[in-house]
C-alpha positions as CSV (number, residue, x, y, z in Angstrom):
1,X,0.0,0.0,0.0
2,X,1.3,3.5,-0.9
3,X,1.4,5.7,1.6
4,X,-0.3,9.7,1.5
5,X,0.8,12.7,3.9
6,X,-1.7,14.4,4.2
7,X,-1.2,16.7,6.2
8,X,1.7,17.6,3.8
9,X,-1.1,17.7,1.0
10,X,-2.8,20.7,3.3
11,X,0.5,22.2,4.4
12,X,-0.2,21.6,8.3
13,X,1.9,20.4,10.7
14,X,1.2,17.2,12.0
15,X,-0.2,18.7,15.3
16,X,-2.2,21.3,13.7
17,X,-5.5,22.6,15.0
18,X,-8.8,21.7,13.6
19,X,-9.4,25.7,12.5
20,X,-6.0,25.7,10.6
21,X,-6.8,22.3,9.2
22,X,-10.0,23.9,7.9
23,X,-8.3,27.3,6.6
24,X,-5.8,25.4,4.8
25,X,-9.0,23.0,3.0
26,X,-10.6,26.1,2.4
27,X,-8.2,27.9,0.4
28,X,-6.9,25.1,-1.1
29,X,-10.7,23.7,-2.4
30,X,-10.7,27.3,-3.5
31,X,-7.6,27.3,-5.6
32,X,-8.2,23.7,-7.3
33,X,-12.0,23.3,-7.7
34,X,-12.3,22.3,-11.2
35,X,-14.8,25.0,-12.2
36,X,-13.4,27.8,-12.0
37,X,-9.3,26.7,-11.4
38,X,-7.1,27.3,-14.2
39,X,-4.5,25.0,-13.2
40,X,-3.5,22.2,-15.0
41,X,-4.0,19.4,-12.4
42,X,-6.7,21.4,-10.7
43,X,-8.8,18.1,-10.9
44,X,-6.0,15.9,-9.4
45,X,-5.2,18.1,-6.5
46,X,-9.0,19.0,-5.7
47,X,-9.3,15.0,-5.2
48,X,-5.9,15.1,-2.9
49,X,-6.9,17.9,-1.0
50,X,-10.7,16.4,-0.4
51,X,-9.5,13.6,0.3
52,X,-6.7,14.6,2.6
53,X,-9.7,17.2,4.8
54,X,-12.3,14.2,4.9
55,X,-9.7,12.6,6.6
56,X,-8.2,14.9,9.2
57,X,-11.7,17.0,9.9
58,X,-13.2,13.7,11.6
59,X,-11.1,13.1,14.8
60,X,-12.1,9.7,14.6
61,X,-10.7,9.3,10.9
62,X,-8.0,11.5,12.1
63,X,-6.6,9.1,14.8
64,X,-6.9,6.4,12.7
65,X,-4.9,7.7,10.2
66,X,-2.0,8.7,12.3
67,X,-1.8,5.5,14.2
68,X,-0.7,4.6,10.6
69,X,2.7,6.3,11.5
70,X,4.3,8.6,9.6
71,X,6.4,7.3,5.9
72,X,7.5,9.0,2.9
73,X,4.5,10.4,0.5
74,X,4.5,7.2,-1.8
75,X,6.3,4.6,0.4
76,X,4.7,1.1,0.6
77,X,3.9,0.2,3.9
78,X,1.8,-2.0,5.9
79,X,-0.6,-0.8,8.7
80,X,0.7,-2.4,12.3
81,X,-0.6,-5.2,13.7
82,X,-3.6,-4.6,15.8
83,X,-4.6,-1.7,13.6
84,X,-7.1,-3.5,12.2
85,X,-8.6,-4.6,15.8
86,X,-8.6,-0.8,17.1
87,X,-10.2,1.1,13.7
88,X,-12.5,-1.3,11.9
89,X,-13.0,-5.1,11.0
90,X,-12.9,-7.0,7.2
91,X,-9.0,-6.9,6.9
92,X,-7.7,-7.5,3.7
93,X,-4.8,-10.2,3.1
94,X,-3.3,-8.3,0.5
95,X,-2.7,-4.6,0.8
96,X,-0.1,-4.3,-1.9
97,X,-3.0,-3.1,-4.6
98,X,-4.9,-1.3,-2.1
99,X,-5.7,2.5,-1.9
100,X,-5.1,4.2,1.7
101,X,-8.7,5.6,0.7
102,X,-10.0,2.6,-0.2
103,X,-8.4,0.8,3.7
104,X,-10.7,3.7,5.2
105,X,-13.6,2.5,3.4
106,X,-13.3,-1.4,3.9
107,X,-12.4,-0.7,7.5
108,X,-16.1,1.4,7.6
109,X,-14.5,4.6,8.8
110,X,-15.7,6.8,6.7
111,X,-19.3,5.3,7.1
112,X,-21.5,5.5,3.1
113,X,-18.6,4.3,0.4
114,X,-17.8,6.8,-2.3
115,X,-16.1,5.9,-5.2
116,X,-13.0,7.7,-5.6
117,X,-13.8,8.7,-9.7
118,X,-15.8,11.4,-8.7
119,X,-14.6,12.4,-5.2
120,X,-15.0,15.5,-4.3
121,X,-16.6,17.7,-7.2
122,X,-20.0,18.1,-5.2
123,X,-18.6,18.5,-2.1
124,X,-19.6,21.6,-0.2
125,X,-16.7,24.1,0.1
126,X,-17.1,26.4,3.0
127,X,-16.6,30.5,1.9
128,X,-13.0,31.6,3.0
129,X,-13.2,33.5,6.4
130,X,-12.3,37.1,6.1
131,X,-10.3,39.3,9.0
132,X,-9.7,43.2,9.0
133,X,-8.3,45.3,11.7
134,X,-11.4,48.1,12.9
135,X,-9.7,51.2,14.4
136,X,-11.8,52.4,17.5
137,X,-11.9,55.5,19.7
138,X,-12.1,55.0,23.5
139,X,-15.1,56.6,23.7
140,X,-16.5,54.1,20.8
141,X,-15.3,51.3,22.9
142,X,-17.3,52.3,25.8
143,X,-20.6,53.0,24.2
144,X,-20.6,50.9,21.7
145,X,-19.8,52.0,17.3
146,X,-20.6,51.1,13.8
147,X,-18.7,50.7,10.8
148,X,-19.1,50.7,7.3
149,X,-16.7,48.2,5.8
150,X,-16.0,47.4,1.6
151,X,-16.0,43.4,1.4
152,X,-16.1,41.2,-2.2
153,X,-17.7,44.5,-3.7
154,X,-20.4,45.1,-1.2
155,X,-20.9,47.2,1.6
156,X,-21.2,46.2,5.6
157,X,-22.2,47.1,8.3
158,X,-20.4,46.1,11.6
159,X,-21.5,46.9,15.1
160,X,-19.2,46.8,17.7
161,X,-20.8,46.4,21.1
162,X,-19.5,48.5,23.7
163,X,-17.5,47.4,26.1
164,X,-14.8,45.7,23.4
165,X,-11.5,45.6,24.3
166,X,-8.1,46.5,22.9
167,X,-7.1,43.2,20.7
168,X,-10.4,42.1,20.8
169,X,-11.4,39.5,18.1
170,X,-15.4,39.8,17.2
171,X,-16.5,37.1,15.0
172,X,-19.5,37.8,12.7
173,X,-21.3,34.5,11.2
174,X,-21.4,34.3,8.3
175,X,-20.3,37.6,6.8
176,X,-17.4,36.0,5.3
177,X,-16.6,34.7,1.4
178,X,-19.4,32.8,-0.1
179,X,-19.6,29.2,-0.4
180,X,-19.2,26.7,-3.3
181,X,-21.7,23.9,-4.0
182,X,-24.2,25.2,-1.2
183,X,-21.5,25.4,1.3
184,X,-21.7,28.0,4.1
185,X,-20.3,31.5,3.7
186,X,-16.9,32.2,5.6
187,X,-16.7,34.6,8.7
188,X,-15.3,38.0,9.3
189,X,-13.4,38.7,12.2
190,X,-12.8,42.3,13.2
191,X,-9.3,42.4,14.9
192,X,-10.5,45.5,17.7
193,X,-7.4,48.4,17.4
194,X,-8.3,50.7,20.4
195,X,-6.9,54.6,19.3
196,X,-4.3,55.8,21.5
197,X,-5.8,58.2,24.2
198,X,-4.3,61.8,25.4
199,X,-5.4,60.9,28.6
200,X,-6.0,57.2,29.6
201,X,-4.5,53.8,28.9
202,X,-6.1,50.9,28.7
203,X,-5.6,47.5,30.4
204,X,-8.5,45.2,29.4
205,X,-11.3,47.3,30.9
206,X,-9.6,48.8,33.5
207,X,-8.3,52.0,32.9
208,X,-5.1,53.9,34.2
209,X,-4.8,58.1,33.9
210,X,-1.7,59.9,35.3
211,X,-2.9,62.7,37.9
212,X,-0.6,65.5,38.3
213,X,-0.7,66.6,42.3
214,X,1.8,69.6,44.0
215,X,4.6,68.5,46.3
216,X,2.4,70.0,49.2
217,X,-0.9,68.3,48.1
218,X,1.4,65.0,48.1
219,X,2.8,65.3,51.8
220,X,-0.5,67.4,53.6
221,X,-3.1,65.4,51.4
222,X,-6.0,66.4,49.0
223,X,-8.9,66.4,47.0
224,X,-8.9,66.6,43.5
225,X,-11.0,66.5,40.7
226,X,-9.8,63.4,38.4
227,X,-11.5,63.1,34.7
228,X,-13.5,59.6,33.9
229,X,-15.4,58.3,31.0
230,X,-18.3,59.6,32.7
231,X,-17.6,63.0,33.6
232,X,-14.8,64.6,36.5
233,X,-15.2,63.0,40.1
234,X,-13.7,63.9,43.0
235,X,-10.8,62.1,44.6
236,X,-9.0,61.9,48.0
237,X,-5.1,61.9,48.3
238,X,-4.1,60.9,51.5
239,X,-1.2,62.6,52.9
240,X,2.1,61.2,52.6
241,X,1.6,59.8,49.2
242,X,4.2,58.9,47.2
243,X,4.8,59.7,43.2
244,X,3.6,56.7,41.3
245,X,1.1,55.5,43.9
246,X,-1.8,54.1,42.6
247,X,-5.2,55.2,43.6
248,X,-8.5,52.7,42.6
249,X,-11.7,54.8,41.4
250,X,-14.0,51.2,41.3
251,X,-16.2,51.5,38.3
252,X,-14.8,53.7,36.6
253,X,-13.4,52.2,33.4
254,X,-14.4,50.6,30.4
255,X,-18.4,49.3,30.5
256,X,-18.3,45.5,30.2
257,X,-20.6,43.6,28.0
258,X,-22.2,41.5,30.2
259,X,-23.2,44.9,32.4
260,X,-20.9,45.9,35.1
261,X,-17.4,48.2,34.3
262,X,-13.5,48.3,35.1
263,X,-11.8,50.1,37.2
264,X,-10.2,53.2,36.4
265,X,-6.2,53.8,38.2
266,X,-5.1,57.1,38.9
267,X,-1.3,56.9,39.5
268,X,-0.1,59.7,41.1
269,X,2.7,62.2,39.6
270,X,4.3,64.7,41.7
271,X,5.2,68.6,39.7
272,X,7.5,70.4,40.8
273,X,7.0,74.5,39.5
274,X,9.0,74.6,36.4
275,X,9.8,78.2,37.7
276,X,9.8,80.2,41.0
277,X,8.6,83.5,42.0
278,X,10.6,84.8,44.8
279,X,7.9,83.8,47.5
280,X,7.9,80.3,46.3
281,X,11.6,80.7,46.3
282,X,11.8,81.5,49.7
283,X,9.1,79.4,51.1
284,X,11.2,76.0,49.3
285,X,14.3,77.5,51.0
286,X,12.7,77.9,54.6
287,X,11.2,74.3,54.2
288,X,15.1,72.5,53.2
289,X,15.9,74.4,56.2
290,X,13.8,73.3,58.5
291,X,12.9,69.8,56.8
292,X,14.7,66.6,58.9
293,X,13.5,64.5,55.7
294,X,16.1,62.6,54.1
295,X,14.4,60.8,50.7
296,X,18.3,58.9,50.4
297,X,19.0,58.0,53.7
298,X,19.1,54.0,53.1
299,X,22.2,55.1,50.9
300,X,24.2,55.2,54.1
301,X,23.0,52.3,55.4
């Protein structure tokens, strides 16, 4: 019996996913159906790569092909032992004139027999899935957008429920290439770009903003007014904080689908007065003066 990779026929790897094993079928079919191909071994190669995807789609089919081991495309080879015990019953004595199609079909694998003349012309061919990145706003992302997109020569539109994340990937059914022989149009997947932001970044739906406070608001403590998605809220700095301290506004970030929100982070930044007048001046000076504080004083230790 001659052997067939093929998984080398789809150019997967042996431990490839059931979604890459259908991409690779569906661009393949695509490329070598016998309508509309233009190659000249379309029909040949449309019967490999068939062949190959009615094998490797069922996992059933799938294990009992690689039990076979793995040969050289063409070797002869015989299946082990006790394959014929684990996959199927009806063994054949001689194998040497046997297809590795035809082993499927005596062992009753791949259930109704087909006969390999016309394999595969009517099979359905599932539309080729389509992705696209979608550029969104912040704002967009919180309440929700729509967006006109130009696919196979017709217009779309997309809506993007609010609440979607940075990296995002949103799957509409359907909305993909069309099918061949009444096989089911691809999908679109919108790959979600969030916009940068002048103010926040964005960590999932949580939400981080960098809060300017004075030195003196810092060390004595504070309330200030911190923006939000939702309008400005006020906020408490305790005294004694530290730049780069992190304070938690609950609620405050991105909406969530399923109804709820993130958090939003305000990370404290200390400013320092770019420039002085000559009270400020003097006030800093009377403060080293009478300050004990040492911000370096595990540098001696």
């Amino acid at each position: 019996m001659k052997y067939k990779d093929y998984y080398k026929i789809l150019g997967v790897e042996r431990g490839a996913a059931e979604d890459d094993i259908k991409k690779a079928y569906r661009k393949l079919a695509r490329k070598y159906h016998p309508d509309v191909s233009k190659e000249a071994n379309a029909k040949e190669r449309f019967q490999e790569v068939s062949e190959a995807y009615e094998t490797l789609r069922d996992k059933e089919k799938r294990a009992a092909y690689d039990s076979l081991g793995s040969h050289r495309p063409g070797q002869d080879f015989r299946p082990p032992p006790d394959w014929f015990d684990r996959f199927g019953s009806g063994r054949s004595e001689d194998l040497r004139d046997v297809d590795l199609s035809d082993l499927f079909e005596q062992m009753g694998i791949f259930g109704r027999a087909r006969g390999r003349r016309g394999f595969g012309r009517n099979v359905p061919i599932p539309g080729e899935d389509y992705e696209t990145p979608v550029r969104i706003t912040l704002e967009e992302a919180a309440r929700g957008a729509e967006r006109q997109l130009a696919l196979d020569g017709h217009t779309l539109t997309a809506r993007i429920p609010r609440g979607t994340t940075d990296g995002q990937r949103l799957r509409l059914r359907g909305k993909g290439g069309s099918g061949m022989n009444g096989g089911p149009a691809g999908d679109l997947y919108l790959q979600i770009v969030l916009e940068p932001h002048p103010l926040y970044r964005a960590r999932g739906h949580d939400l981080e903003i960098e809060v300017p406070v004075t030195p003196w608001e810092a060390a004595l403590g504070a309330q200030v007014e911190v923006p939000t998605l939702e309008g400005p809220v006020a906020m408490k700095v305790p005294g004694g904080s530290k730049g780069g301290q992190k304070m938690r506004l609950a609620g405050k970030g991105l909406q969530k689908p399923g109804g709820g929100a993130g958090d939003l982070y305000a990370v404290l930044d200390i400013a320092v007065p770019g420039t002085l007048t000559e009270q400020e001046k003097k006030l800093y000076e009377a403060l080293r003066e009478a300050s004990r504080f040492d911000p370096r004083h595990r540098f001696d230790q």
